[in-house]
C-alpha positions in Angstrom: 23.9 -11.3 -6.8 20.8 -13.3 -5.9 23.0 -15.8 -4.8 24.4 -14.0 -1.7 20.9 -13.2 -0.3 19.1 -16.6 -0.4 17.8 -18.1 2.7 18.4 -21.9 2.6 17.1 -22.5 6.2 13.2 -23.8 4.7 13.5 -26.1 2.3 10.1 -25.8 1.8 10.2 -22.0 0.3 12.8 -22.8 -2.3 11.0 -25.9 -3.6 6.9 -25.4 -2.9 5.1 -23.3 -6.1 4.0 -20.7 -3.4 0.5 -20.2 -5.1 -0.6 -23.8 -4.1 -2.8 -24.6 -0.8 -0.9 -27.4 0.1 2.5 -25.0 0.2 0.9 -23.8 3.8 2.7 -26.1 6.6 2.6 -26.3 10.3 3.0 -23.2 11.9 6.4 -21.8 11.5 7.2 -23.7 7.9 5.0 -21.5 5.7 5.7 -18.7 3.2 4.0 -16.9 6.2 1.3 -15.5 3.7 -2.2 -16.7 4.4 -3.3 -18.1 1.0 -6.9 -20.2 1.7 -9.6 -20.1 4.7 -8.4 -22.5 7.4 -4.6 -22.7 6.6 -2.2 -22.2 9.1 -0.3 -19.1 7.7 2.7 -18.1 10.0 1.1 -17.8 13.3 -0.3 -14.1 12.6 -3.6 -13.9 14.0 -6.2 -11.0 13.1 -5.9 -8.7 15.9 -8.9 -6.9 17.7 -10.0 -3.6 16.3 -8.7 -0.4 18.0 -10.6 2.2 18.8 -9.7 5.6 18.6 -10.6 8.8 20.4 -13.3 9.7 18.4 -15.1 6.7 18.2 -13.1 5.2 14.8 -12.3 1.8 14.5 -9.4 0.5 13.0 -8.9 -2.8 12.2 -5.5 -4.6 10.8 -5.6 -7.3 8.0 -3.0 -8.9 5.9 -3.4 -11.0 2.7 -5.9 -13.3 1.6 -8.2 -12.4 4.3 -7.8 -8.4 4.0 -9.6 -9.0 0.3 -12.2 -11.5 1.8 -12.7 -8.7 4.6 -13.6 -6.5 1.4 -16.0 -9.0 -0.2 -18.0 -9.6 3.0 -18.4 -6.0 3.4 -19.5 -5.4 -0.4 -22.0 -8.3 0.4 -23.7 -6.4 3.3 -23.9 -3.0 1.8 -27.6 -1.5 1.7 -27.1 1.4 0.0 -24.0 2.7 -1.7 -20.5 1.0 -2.4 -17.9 3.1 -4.4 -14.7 1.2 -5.0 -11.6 2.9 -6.5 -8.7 0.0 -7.5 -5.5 0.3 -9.5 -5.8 -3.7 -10.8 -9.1 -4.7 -11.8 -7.6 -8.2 -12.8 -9.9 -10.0 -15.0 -8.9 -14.1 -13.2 -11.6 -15.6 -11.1 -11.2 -13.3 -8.1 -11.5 -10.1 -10.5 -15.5 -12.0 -12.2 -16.0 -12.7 -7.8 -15.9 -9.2 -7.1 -17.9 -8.2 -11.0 -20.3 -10.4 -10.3 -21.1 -9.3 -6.9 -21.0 -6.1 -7.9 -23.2 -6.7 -10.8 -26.0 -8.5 -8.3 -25.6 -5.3 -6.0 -26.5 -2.9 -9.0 -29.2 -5.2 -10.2 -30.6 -5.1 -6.4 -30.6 -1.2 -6.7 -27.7 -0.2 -4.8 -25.9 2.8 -6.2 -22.5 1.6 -7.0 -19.5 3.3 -8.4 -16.1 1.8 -9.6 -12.7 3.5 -10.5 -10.2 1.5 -11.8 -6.6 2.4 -13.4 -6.5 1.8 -17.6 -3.1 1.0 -17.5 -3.0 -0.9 -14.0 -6.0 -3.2 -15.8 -4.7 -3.2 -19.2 -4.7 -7.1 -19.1 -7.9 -7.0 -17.8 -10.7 -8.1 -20.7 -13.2 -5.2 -21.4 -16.0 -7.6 -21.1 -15.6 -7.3 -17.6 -16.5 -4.2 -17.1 -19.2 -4.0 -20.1 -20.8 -6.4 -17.5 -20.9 -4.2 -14.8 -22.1 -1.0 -16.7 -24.8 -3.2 -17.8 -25.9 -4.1 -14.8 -26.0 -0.7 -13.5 -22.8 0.1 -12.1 -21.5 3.0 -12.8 -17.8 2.4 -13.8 -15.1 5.1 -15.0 -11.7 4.4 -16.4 -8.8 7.2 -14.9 -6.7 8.0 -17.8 -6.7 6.2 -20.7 -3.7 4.5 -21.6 -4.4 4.6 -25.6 -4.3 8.5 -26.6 -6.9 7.8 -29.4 -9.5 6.5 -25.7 -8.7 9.9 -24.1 -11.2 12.5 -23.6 -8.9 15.2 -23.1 -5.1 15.7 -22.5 -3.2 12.0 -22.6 -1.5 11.6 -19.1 -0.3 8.0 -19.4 2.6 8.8 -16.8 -0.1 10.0 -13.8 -2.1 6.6 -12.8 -4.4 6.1 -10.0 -2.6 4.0 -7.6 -4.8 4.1 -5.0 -7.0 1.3 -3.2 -10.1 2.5 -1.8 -13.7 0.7 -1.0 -16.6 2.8 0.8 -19.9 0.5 1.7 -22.8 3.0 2.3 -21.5 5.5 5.0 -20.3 2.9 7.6 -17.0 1.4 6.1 -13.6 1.7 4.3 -11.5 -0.5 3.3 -8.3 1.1 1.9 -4.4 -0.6 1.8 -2.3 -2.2 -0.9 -4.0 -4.9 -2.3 -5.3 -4.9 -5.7 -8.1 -7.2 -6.8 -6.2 -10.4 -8.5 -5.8 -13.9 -7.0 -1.8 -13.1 -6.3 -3.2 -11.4 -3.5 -6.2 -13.1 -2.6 -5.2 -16.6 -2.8 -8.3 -19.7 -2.3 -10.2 -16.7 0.0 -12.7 -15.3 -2.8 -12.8 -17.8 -5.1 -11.1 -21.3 -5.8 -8.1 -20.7 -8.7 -8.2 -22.9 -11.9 -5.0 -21.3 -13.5 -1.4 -22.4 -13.2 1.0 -21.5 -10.0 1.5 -18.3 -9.1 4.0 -16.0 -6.8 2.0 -14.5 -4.2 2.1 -11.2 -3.1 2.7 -9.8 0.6 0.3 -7.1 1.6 -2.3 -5.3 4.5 -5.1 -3.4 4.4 -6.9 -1.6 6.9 -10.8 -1.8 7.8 -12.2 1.7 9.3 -15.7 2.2 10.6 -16.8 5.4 12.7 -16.7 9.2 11.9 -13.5 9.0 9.8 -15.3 7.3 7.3 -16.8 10.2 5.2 -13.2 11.6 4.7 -12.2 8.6 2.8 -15.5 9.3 0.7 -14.9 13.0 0.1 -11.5 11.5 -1.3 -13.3 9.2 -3.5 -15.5 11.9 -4.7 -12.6 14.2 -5.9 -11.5 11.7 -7.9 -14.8 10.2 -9.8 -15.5 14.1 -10.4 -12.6 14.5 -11.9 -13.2 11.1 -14.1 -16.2 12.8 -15.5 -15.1 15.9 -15.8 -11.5 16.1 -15.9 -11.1 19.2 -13.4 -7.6 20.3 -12.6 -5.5 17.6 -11.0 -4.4 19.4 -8.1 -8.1 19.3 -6.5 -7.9 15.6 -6.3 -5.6 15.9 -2.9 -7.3 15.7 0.1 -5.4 16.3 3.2 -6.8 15.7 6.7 -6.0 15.9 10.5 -2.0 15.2 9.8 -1.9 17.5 12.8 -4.1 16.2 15.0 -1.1 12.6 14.0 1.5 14.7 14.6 0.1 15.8 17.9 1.4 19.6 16.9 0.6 22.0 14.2 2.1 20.7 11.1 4.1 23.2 9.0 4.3 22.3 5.1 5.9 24.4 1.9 3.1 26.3 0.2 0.2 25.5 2.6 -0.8 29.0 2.8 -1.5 28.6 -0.9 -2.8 25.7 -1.8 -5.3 26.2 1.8 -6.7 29.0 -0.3 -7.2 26.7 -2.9 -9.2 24.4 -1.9 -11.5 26.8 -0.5 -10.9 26.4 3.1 -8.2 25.1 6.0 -5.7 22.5 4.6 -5.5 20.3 8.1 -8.0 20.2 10.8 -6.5 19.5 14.2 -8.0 17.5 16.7 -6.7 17.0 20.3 -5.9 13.7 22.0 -4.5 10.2 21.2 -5.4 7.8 18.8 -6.1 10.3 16.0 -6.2 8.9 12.1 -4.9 11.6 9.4 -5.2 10.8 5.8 -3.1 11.8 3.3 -4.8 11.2 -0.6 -1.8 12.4 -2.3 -1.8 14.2 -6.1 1.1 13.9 -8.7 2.9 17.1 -8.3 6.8 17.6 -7.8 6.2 19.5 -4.5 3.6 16.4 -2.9 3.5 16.8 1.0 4.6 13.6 1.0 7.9 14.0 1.4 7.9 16.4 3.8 5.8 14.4 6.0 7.5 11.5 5.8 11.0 13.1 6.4 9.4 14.5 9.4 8.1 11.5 10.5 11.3 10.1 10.7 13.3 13.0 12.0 11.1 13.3 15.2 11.8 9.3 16.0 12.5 8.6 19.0 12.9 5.2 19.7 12.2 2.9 16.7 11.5 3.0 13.1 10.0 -0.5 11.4 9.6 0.3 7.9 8.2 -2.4 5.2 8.4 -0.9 1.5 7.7 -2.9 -1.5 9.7 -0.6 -4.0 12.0 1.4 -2.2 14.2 3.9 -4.0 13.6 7.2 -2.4 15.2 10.7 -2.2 18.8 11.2 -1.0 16.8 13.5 1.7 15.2 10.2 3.0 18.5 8.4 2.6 20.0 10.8 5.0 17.6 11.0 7.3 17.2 7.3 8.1 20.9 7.5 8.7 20.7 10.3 11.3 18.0 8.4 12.9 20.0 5.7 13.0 22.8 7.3 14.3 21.1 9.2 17.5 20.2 5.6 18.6 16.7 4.9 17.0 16.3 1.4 15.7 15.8 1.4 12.0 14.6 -1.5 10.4 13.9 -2.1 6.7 12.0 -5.0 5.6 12.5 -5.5 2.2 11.4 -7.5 -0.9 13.9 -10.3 -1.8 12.0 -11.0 -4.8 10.2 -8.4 -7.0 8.3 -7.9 -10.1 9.9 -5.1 -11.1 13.7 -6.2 -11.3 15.4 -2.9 -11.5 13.5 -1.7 -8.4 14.9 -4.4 -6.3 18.4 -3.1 -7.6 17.7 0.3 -6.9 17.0 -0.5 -3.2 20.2 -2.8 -2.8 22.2 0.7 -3.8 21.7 1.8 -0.6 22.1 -1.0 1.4 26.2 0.1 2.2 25.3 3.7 3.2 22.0 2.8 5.9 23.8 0.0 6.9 26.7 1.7 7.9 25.2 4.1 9.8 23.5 1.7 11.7 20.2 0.6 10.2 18.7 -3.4 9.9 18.1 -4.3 6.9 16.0 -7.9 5.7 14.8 -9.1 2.5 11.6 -11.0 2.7 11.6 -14.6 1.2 9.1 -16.8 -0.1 6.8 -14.0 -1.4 6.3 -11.2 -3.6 6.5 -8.3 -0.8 3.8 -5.1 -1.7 3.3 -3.9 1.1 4.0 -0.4 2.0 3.6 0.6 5.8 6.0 2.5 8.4 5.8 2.9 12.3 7.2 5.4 14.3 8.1 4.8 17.9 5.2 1.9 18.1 3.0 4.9 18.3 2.6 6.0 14.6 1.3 3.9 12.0 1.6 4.7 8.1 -0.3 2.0 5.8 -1.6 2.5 2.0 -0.8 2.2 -1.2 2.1 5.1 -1.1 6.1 3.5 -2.4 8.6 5.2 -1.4 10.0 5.9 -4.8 9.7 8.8 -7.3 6.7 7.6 -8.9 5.1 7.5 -5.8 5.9 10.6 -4.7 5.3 12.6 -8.2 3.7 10.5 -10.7 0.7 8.8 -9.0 -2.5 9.6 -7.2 -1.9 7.7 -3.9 -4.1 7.0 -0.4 -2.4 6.7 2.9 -3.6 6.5 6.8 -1.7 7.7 9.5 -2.5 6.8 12.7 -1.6 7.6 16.0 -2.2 5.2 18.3 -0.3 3.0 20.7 -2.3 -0.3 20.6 -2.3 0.0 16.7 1.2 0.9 16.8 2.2 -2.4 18.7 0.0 -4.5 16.0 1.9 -2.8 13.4 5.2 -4.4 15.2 4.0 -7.4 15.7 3.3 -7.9 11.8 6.5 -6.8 11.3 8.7 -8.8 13.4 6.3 -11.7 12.4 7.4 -10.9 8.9 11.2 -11.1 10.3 10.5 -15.2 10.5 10.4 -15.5 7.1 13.2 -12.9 6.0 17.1 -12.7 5.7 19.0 -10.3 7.3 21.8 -8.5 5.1 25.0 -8.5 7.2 27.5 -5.5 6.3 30.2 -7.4 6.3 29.1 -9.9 3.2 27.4 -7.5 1.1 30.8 -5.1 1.3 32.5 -8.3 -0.2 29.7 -8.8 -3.3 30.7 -8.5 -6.6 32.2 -5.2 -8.7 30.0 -5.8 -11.3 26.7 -5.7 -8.9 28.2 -2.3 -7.5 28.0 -0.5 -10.7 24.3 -2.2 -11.4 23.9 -0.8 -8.4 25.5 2.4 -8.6 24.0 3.2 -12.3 20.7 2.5 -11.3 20.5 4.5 -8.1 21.6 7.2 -10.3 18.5 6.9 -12.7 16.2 5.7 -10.4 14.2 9.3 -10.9 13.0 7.5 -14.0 11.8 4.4 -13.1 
């Protein structure tokens, strides 16, 4: 099966261990990840920050230098810097970041960490003995080891969300974990062997929408502490003012009463940033959003989705989309960490394709990104895959924005991402083998579980 989908066109990404410097070519002959200051990546140049209606600042990274943007901002923090991370990874980036951290708590700062047990199960404990010694407060979401819990063992629901907050100016929120597969020579120079490295953006916000992301953050480091019920550590805001229209969802009535006040709050004009910190539950608004999202296209669709094995409801509308004349594009992972995922998605390669719908695999990476842009106008980026445990399983953090100049970045790292991926043409992948169509096929069908 891998056989059909290789891109022999670069030598360069078939033969170069991608986690060395001197992999990075002239422009053009790259993985198109930017692994170490000064290389030249694919061409992709930091854009300027947008500015949104209500003063918000948005600002688009990718890779190496979305974790280095992180750092920087840790290193001019005064006051307070909270930092929620699903992979705490223990390497020389992972003792950067502790040891800044540690220096930070040692200066007096108030500083909080979250990170997932099971997302940093590799990670050495020392680590973070280190950093409650120093003074930082650091809480571990859910146990992985029944015999660590506190109260009731959840090893299925894992915080999956990426989130840093320096005193009440910035956040810093995408896909990236802390590890050097994603940052690369840009925190701190790597001593181990080769590595793949992974594909992903993160977002830098600054303005008024900044104490949203911290009352998200606060949900969840209560609950930490005090294990409240799950469902209060969603926190939904402005998807209507994104959507431009009063949103309606399954069960808002309810859960508004819930939490004690109005679900969304509407704001008028363009540019507006929604934020969707999303719960494990089997009814998430999630879904619904997206689904809308994509059913009110217009004109385009640009998806990129690291693990992509979504409900038939998705499926289907994608298809429609396609059909009515929107261009769908999927960018894809041609290479993935977690095999069966990368089947999964190649399931339903026949049925988009047929209606319509461009799909590409990305070479010469690991892709993890997760973002989708609507009509080069609105722009989803986080840490949210579009699979089931996603969707039902994990605590996740999104942005939404809607905003024309952010939109056309968005495309632009997209169809930069297009250099350096294959396209899947419908009339080879209907001719691959029988024995990859029932992979295929018994995957999709179990895909719920993965």
């Amino acid at each position: 099966m891998a056989s059909q989908l290789e891109n022999p066109t670069r030598r360069d990404l078939a033969t170069d261990p991608l986690c060395a410097t001197d992999a990075q070519g002239a422009r053009g002959t790259s993985g198109g990840i930017n692994i170490a200051p000064g290389s030249d990546d694919d061409g992709w140049v930091i854009p300027d920050p947008v500015t949104l209606a209500d003063g918000t600042q948005v600002q688009l990274y990718k890779d190496g230098e979305a974790l280095r943007a992180a750092y920087e901002a840790i290193q001019q923090a005064r006051h307070r810097i909270c930092l929620e991370i699903y992979i705490f990874a223990g390497d020389e980036t992972g003792q950067a970041f502790a040891d800044l951290l540690s220096a930070k708590a040692r200066a007096g700062l108030k500083v909080w960490v979250i990170y997932d047990s099971f997302g940093s199960i590799a990670t050495r404990p020392a680590l973070f003995e280190q950093m409650r010694r120093a003074g930082v407060r650091v809480q571990e979401f859910h146990p992985f080891w029944p015999w660590e819990g506190k109260s009731q063992w959840r090893p299925a629901n894992r915080d999956h969300r990426k989130l840093l907050l320096i005193d009440d100016d910035i956040a810093w929120m995408g896909g990236l974990n802390i590890g050097r597969e994603y940052a690369g020579s840009w925190i701190a120079k790597s001593t181990a062997p080769p590595c793949d490295f992974w594909r992903d953006n993160a977002i830098k916000i600054t303005g008024p929408a900044v104490r949203q992301y911290r009352a998200a953050f606060m949900r969840t480091w209560s609950y930490t502490r005090t294990r409240t019920p799950s469902k209060k550590l969603e926190h939904i805001y402005n998807l209507d003012g994104v959507c431009a229209e009063p949103c309606s969802w399954p069960f808002a009535e309810k859960r508004s009463d819930e939490h004690r006040g109005r679900m969304f709050e509407r704001h008028e004009g363009p540019g507006q940033l929604g934020i969707l910190a999303s719960v494990p539950q089997r009814r998430s608004p999630l879904r619904p959003f997206l689904n809308r999202l994509i059913r009110e296209s217009r004109k385009s669709i640009s998806l990129t989705m690291a693990y992509f094995a979504p409900h038939d409801d998705m499926i289907d509308e994608l298809c429609r989309a396609a059909r009515r004349g929107v261009r769908v594009r999927l960018m894809l992972p041609g290479r993935c960490d977690i095999k069966v995922l990368l089947i999964a998605a190649r399931s339903f390669y026949e049925t988009l394709m047929a209606a319509g719908v461009k799909i590409y695999e990305r070479q010469g990476v690991i892709l993890h990104a997760k973002t989708m842009v609507i009509d080069s106008l609105i722009s989803l980026i986080g840490s949210t895959n579009l699979d089931y445990r996603s969707i039902e399983y994990n605590l996740e953090l999104s942005s939404i924005i809607r905003s024309k100049p952010f939109g056309e970045q968005m495309e632009g790292l997209f169809e930069n991402d297009m250099r350096y991926a294959h396209r899947i043409r419908a009339e080879k992948w209907r001719h691959r083998p029988v024995f990859d169509r029932f992979v295929q096929w018994f995957v999709s069908r179990a895909r719920y579980l993965l």
